[in-house]
C-alpha positions as CSV (number, residue, x, y, z in Angstrom):
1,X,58.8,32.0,4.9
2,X,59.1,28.1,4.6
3,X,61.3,26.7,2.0
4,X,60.2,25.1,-0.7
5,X,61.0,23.4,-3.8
6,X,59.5,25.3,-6.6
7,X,57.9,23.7,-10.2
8,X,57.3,26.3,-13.1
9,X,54.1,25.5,-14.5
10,X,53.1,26.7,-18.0
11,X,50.6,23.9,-19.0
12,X,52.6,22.0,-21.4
13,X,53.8,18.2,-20.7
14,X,57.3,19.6,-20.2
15,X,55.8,21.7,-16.9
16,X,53.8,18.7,-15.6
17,X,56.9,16.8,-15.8
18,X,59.0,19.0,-13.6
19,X,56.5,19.2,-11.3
20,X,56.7,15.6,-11.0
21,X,60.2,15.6,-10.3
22,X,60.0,18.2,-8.0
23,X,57.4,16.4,-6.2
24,X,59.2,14.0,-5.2
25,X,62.6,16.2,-4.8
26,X,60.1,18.1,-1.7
27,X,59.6,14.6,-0.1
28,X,63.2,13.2,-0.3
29,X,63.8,17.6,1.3
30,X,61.1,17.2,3.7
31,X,60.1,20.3,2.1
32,X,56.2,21.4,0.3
33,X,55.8,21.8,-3.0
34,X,55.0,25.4,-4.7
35,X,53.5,24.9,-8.1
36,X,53.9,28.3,-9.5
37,X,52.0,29.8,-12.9
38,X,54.0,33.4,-13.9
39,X,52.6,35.0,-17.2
40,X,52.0,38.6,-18.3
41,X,48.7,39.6,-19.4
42,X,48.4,40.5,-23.2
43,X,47.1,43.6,-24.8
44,X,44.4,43.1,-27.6
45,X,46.2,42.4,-30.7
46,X,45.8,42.8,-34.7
47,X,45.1,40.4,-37.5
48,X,47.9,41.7,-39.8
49,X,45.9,40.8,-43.0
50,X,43.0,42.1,-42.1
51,X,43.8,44.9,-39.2
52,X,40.8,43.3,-37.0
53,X,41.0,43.2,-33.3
54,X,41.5,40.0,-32.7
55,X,39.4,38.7,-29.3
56,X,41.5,37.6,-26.5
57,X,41.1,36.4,-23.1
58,X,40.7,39.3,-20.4
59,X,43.0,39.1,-17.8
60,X,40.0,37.6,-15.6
61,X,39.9,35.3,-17.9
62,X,43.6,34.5,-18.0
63,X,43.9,34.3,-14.3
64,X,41.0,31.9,-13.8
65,X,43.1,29.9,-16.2
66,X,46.0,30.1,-14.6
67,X,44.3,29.6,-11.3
68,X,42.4,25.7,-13.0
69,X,45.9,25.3,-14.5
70,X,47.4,25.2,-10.9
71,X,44.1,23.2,-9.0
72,X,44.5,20.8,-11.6
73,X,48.2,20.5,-11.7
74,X,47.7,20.2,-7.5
75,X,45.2,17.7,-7.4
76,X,47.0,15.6,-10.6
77,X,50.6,15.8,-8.0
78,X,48.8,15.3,-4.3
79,X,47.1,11.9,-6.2
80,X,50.7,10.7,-7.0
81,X,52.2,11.7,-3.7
82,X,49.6,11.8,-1.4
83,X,51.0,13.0,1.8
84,X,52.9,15.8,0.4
85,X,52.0,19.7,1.1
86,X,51.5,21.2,-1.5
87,X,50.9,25.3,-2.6
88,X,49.7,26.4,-5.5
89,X,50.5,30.4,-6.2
90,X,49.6,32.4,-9.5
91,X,52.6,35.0,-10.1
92,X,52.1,38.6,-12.1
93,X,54.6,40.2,-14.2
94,X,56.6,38.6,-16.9
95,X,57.4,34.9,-16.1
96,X,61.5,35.0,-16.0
97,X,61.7,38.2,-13.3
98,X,58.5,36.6,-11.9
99,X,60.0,32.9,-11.4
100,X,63.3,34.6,-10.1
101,X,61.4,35.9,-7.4
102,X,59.7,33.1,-6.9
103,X,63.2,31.2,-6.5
104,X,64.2,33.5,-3.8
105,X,61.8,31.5,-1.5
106,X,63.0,28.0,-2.7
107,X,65.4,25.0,-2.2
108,X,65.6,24.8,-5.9
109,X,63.9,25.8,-8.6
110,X,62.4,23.4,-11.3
111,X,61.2,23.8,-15.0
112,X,60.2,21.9,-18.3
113,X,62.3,21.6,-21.2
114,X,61.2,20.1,-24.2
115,X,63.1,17.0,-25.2
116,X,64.3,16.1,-29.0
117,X,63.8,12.2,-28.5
118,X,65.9,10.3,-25.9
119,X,69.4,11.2,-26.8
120,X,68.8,14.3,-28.7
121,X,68.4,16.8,-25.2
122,X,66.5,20.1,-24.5
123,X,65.2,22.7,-26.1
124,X,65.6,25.9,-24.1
125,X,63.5,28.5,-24.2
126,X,63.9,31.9,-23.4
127,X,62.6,32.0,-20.2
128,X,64.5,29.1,-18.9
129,X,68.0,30.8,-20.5
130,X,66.9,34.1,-18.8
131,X,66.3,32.3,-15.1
132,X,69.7,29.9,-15.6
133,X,71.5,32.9,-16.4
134,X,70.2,35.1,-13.5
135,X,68.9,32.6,-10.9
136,X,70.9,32.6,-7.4
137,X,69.9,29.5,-6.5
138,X,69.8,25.8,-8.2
139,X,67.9,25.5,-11.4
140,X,67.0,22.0,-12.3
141,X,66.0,21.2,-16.5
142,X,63.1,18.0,-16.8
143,X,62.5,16.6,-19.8
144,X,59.1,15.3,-20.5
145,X,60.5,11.9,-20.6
146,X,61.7,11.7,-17.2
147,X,58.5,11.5,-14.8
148,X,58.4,8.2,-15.9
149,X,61.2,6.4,-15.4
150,X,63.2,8.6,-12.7
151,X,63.6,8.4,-8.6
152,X,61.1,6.0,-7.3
153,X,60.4,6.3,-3.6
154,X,59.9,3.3,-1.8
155,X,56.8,1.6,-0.6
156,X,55.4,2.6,2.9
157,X,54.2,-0.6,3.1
158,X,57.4,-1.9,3.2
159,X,58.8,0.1,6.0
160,X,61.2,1.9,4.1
161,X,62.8,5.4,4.8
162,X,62.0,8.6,2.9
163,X,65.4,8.0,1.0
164,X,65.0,7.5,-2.4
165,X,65.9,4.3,-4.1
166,X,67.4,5.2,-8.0
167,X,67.7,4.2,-11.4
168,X,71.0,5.5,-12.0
169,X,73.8,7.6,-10.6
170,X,74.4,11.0,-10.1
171,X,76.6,12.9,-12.3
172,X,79.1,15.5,-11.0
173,X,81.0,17.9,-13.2
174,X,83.7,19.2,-11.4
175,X,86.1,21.9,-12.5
176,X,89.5,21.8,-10.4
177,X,90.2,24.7,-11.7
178,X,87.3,26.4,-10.0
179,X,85.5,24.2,-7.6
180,X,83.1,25.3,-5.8
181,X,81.7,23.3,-2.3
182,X,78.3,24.5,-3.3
183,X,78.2,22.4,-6.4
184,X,80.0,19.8,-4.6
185,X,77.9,19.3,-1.5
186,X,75.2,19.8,-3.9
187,X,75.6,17.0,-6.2
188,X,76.8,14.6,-2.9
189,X,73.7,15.1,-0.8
190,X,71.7,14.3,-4.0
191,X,73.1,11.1,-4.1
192,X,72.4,10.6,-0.5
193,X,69.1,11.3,-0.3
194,X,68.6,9.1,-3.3
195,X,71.1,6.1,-2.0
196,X,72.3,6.1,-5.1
197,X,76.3,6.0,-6.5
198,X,78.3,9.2,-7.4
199,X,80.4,9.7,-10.3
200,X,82.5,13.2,-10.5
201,X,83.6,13.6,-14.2
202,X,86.4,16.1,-14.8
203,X,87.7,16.7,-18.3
204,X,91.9,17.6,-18.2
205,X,93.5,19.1,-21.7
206,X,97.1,18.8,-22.6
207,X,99.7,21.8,-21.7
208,X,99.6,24.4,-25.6
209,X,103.6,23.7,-24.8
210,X,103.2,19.9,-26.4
211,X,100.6,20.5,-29.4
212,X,104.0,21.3,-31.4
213,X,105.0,17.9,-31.3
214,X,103.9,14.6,-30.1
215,X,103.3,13.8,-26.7
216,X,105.5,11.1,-25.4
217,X,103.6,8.2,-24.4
218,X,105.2,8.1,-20.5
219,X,104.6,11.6,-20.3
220,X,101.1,10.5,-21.2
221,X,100.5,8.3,-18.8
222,X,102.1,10.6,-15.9
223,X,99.7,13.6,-16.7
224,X,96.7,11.8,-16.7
225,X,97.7,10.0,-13.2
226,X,98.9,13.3,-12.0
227,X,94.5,14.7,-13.2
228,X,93.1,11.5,-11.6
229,X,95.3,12.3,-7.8
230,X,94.2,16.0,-7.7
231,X,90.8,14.6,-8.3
232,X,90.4,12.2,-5.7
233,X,92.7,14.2,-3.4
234,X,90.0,17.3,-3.7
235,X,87.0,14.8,-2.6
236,X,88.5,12.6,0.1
237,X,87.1,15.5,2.1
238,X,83.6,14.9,0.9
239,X,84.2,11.4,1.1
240,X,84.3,11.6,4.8
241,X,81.5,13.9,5.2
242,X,78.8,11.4,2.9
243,X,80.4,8.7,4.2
244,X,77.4,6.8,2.9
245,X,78.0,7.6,-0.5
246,X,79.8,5.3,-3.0
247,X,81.8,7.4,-5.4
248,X,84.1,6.9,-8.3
249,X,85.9,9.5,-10.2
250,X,86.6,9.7,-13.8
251,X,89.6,12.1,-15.1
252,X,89.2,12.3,-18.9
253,X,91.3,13.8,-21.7
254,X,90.0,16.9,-23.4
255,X,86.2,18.6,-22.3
256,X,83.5,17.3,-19.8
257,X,81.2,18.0,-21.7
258,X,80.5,14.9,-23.8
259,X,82.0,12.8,-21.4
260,X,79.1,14.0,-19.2
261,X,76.7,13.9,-22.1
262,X,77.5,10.1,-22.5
263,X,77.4,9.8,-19.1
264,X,73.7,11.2,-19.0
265,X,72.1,8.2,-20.6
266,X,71.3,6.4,-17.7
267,X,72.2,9.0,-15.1
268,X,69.4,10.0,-12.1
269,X,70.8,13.7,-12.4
270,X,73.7,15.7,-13.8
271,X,75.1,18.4,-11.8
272,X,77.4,20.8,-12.9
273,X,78.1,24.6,-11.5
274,X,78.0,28.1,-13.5
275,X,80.0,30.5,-12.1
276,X,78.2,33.7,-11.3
277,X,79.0,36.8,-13.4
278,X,78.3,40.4,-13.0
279,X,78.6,41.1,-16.6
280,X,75.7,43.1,-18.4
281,X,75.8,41.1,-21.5
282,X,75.6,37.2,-22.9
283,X,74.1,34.1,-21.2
284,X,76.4,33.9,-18.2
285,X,76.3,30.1,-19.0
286,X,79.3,28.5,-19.4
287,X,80.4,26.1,-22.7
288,X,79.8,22.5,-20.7
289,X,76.7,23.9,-19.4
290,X,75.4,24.7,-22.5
291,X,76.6,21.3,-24.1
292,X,74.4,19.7,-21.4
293,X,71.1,21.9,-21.8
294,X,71.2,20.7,-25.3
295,X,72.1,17.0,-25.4
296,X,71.7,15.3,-21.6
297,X,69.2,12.7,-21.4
298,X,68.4,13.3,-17.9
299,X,67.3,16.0,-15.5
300,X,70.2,18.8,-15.5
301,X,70.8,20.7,-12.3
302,X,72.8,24.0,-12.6
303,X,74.6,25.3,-9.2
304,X,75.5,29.1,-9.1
305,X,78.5,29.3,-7.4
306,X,81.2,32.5,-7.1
């Protein structure tokens, strides 16, 4: 099957915007989009006050709905990217295993989250949580907000390429503890394909050994130094291979996380990686991760990586 980059649509402006950004994620891919609408029909249920059957849609009903949902979401997308291919599927089942399966097929995979105002960050439903958690693939979090302002591909008129032009860099959160060259490459061909700068954040904490005392300034100095080479000594490698890309690197004291949340406010995309777990309980999202579902102010994309 072709790849594709996938949009999860559930009708809300938080679904129209990811399907937006994914729109034009499949041109800058070279890839069609799949708008896909997963929901599970709904027994008949019961007023509790009065214990009347309350009338609901029949699941006819419910998949023409989900079938104008889609043609309408389609012909909204192909009049702001004309051009670009576009499919339009409506899944069965419930909509997290459903939009898993649907991610098998993709590039990435792209939802809605609704945003608290512009600094305030997502609000992460169940679904979402269920399919970042699971998902064996890239997931990419849109905000409502960010159709607006985000990648603008430029002009056909004006010869250029089918490489995106950017408001803002792209944000990489990279554990040297744990890197992983899928989250890497990841977040470095989404700068290229967008021409637009790359900054890798990585957040460094002081040794337990010194918390009994005060740190001496020199030594300081030296352990931050010592953060920033290991940093730019792991991505001269990736350097060479995007030569294209202008990067900087930025090795803080303490978490990434709100260094990468402040970074966020005028960012194209955030990247950061979640390190796939086989355990059979909690969210299988890690602390930063979940710092960044709740406060970024741009798209979040989350790498599974082993």
């Amino acid at each position: 099957m072709t790849r594709t980059v996938t949009a999860g649509l559930d009708g809300t402006p938080e679904s129209l915007a990811a399907a937006d950004w994914a729109a034009r994620e499949a041109l800058l891919r070279d890839l069609p989009l799949r708008l896909v609408n997963a929901g599970e029909w709904q027994l008949p249920a019961c007023a509790p006050a009065s214990g009347l059957s309350v009338p609901t849609a029949t699941c006819d009903q419910q998949r023409a709905g989900a079938r104008s949902l889609l043609e309408e979401a389609r012909a909204r997308v192909g009049r702001s990217h004309p051009g670009l291919r576009i499919e339009a599927d409506a899944l069965s089942g419930p909509p997290a295993p459903a939009l898993l399966t649907a991610a098998e097929d993709a590039d990435l995979l792209v939802l809605g989250s609704r945003g608290l105002g512009r600094l305030a960050g997502f609000v992460v439903g169940s679904v979402a949580l269920s399919v970042l958690a699971d998902c064996e693939g890239p997931v990419v979090l849109v905000r409502a907000e960010e159709h607006t302002d985000g990648d603008r591909l430029p002009d056909a008129s004006t010869g250029g390429s089918s490489a995106a032009v950017v408001q803002g860099e792209v944000i990489l959160g990279l554990d040297l503890q744990k890197p992983s060259d899928q989250v890497i490459e990841f977040a470095f061909d989404a700068a290229r394909r967008r021409a637009a700068n790359l900054r890798v954040v990585h957040g460094w904490t002081v040794p337990p050994y010194y918390y009994g005392g005060d740190l001496m300034p020199e030594v300081n100095v030296e352990m931050a130094a010592q953060a920033q080479r290991r940093l730019d000594d792991m991505l001269q490698p990736w350097q060479r291979k995007f030569p294209t890309v202008e990067m900087r690197t930025q090795a803080t004291v303490g978490g990434a996380g709100p260094h990468l949340i402040e970074a966020s406010r005028d960012a194209a995309l955030v990247v950061v990686g979640r390190h796939v777990r086989r355990a059979a309980v909690g969210t299988h999202i890690g602390p930063v991760t979940q710092a960044l579902l709740h406060h970024a102010a741009a798209p979040v994309a989350v790498v599974p990586h082993h």
